[in-house]
N, C-alpha and C positions, 0 to 999 in steps of 0.2 A: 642281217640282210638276207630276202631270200632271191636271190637272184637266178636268174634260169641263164647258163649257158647258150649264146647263140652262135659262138665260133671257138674253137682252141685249135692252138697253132698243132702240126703235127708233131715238131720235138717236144712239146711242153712249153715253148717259151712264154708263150700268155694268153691270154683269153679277151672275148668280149661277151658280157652279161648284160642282164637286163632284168630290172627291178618294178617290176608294174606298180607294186605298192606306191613306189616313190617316185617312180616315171625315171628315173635315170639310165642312161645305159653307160656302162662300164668299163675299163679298158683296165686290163691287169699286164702286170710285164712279171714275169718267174723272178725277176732279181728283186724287184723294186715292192711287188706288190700292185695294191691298186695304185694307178699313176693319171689317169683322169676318170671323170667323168660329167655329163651334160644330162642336162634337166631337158627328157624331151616327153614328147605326146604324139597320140595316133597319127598325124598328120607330119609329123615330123620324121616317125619310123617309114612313114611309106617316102616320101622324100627319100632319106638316106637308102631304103631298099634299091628302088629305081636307080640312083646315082650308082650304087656298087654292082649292079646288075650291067647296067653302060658301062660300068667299066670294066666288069668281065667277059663284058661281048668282047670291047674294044682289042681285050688284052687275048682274047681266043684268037681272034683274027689276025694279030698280028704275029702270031707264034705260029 
């Protein structure tokens, strides 16, 4: 799998990648390994970008 990194936590605890070959993105946890992952596509990445994006307005502002 060549998956590109598109988040790792700051202690290490896990990551989230992304496989274009395969279209899936990734979700790794340090203990477990990889622990999910979803079959997704361009229309789907911007979807979830947008929603984590609102949520870190959301979460700006309320801090």
């Amino acid at each position: 799998m060549m998956a590109a990194p598109i988040y790792r936590h700051p202690d290490g605890e896990g990551t989230i990648q992304f496989d274009a070959a395969n279209s899936r993105l990734f979700l790794f946890n340090a203990a477990e390994g990889p622990s999910a992952y979803a079959l997704i596509g361009p229309w789907g990445l911007r979807e979830v970008a947008a929603k984590l994006l609102a949520l870190a307005e959301e979460m700006g502002v309320q801090q």
